[in-house]
C-alpha positions as CSV (number, residue, x, y, z in Angstrom):
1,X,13.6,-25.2,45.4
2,X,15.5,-24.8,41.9
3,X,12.0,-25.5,40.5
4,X,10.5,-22.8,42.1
5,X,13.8,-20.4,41.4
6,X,13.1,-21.5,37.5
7,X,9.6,-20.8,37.6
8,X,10.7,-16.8,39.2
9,X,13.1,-16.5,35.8
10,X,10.5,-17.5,33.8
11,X,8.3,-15.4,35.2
12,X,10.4,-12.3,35.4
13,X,11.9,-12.8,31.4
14,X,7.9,-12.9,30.6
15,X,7.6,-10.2,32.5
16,X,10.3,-8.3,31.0
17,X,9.1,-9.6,27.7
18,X,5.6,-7.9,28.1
19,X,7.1,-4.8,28.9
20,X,9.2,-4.8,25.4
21,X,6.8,-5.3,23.6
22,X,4.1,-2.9,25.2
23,X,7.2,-0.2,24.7
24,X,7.9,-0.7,21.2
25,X,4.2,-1.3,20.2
26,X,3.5,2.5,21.9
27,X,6.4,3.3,19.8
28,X,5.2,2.2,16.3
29,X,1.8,3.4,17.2
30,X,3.0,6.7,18.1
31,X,5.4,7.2,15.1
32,X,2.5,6.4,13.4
33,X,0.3,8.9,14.7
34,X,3.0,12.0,14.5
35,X,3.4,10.8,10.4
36,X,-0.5,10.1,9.9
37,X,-0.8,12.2,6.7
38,X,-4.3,13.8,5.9
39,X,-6.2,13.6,3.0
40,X,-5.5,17.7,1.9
41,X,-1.9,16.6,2.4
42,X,-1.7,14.0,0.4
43,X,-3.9,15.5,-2.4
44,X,-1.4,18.7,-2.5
45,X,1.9,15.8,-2.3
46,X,0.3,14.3,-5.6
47,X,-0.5,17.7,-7.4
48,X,3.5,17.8,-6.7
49,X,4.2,13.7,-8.5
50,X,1.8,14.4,-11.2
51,X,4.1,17.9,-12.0
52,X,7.5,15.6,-11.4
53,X,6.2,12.9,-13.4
54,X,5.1,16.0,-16.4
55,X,8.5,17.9,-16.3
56,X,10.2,14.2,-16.8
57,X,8.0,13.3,-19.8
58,X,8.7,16.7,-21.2
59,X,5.1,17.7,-20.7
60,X,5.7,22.0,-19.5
61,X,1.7,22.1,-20.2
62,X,0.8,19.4,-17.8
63,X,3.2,20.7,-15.7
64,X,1.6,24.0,-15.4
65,X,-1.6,22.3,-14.5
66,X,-0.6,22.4,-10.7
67,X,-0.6,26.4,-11.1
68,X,-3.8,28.2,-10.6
69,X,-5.0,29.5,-14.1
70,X,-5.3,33.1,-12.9
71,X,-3.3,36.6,-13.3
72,X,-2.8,36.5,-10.0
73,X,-0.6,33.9,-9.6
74,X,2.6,34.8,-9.0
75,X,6.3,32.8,-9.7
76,X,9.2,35.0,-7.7
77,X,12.7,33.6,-8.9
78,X,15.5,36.0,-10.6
79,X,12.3,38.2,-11.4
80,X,8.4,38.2,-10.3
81,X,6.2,36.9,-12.6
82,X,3.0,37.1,-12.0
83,X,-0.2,35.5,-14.2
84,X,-0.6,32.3,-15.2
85,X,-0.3,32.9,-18.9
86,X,3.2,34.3,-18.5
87,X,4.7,31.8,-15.9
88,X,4.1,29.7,-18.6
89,X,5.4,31.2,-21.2
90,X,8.6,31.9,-18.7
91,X,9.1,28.1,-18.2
92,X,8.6,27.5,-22.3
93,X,11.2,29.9,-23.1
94,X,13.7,28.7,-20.3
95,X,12.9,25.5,-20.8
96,X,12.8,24.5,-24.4
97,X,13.3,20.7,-24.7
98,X,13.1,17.9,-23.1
99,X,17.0,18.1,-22.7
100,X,16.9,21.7,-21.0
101,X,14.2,20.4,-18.7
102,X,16.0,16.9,-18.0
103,X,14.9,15.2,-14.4
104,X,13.1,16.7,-11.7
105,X,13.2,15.2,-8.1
106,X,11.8,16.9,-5.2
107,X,12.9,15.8,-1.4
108,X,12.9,17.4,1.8
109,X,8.8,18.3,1.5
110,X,7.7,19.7,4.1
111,X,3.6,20.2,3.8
112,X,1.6,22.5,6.3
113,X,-2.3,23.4,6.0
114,X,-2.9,27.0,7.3
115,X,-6.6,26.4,7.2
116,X,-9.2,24.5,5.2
117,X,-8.3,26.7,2.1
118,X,-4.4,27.3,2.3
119,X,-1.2,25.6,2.7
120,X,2.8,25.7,2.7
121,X,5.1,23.3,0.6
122,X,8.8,24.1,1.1
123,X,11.4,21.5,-0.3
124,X,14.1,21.2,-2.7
125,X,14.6,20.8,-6.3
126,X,17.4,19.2,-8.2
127,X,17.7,19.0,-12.0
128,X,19.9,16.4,-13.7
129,X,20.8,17.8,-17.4
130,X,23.6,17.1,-19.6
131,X,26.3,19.7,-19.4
132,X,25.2,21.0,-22.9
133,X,21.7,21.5,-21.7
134,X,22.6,23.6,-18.9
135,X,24.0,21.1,-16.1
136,X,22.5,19.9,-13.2
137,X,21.4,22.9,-11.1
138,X,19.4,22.7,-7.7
139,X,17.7,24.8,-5.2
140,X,15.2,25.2,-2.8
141,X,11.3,26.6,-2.8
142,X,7.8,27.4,-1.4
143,X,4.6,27.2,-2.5
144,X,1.5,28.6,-1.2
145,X,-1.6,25.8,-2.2
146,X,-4.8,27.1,-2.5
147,X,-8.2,24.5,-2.6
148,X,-10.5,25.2,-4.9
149,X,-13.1,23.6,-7.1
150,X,-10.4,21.9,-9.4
151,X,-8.5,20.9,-6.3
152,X,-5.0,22.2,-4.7
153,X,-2.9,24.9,-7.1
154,X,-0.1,26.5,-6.6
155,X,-0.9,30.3,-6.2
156,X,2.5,31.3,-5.2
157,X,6.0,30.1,-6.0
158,X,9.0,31.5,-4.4
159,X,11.8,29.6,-6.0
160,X,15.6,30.2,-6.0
C-alpha cells in the first residue's frame, strides 16, 4: 500500500511538473512572438544607432545621413524647417562642437510600419553636456521613415 501511495505522488509531482513546464514554455514562446521584430524594423532601429553612434563621435554629417536628402523634408522643433540642406545647416549652427553636441541616448522607441513604404518612431532623447556647453537637456520625438532605394530616412521630424 505505501508503495503504491508513493508511486500516486510521483505520479501527480510529474504530472504537475509537465504542466509547468508546458505553461512557461507557451510563455517564452509567446513573449517571443509579441517581441519578434521584422526585418523593416530593425533596419529603421539601426538607421537610429548608426545616427547615436555619429552625434557621439561628433560626426553632424553622418548624422544627417538618416535624413532624406530632399527639400521636402521637414524638422518641426521651436520653428519648421523644411529641406534637407537647411536642417543641416540648423543642426551645424546649434550644434557647433563636439561639446555642444555631447551624448546622445535614445530609449523608450516605439517603431510602427504604416505600410511597405512608411513608418512611425516616437521615443525620447536625452543629451548629457557640460554645463558650459549648454547642460543636459531632454525631450521627446517622432519621426516619419520612408523606404527608398538608399534604405529608411527620416522624412519628418517632430521634435520638442
Amino acid at each position: 500500500m505505501l508503495t503504491h501511495r508513493n508511486q500516486q505522488d510521483g505520479q501527480r509531482r510529474v504530472n504537475v511538473y509537465c504542466r509547468v513546464t508546458l505553461a512557461l514554455s507557451l510563455l517564452v514562446l509567446t513573449c517571443g512572438i509579441a517581441h519578434a521584430e521584422t526585418p523593416d524594423e530593425a533596419a529603421i532601429r539601426g538607421v537610429l544607432n548608426s545616427q547615436v553612434a555619429a552625434w557621439n563621435r561628433g560626426d553632424v554629417v553622418t548624422f544627417m545621413q538618416g535624413y532624406r536628402d530632399s527639400p521636402t523634408t521637414t524638422f518641426v522643433g521651436k520653428t519648421i524647417q523644411h529641406g534637407y540642406a537647411n536642417i543641416l545647416a540648423r543642426y551645424q549652427k546649434i550644434y557647433a562642437g563636439k561639446d555642444k553636441m555631447g551624448q546622445l541616448t535614445f530609449t523608450d522607441l516605439e517603431v510602427h510600419q504604416l505600410d511597405a513604404h512608411f513608418a512611425t518612431v516616437t521615443g525620447r532623447y536625452h543629451l548629457a553636456r557640460s554645463a558650459a556647453a549648454g547642460g543636459d537637456t531632454q525631450g521627446i520625438f517622432s519621426l516619419v521613415f520612408q523606404e527608398s532605394e538608399g534604405g529608411w530616412k527620416i522624412i519628418l521630424d517632430h521634435t520638442s
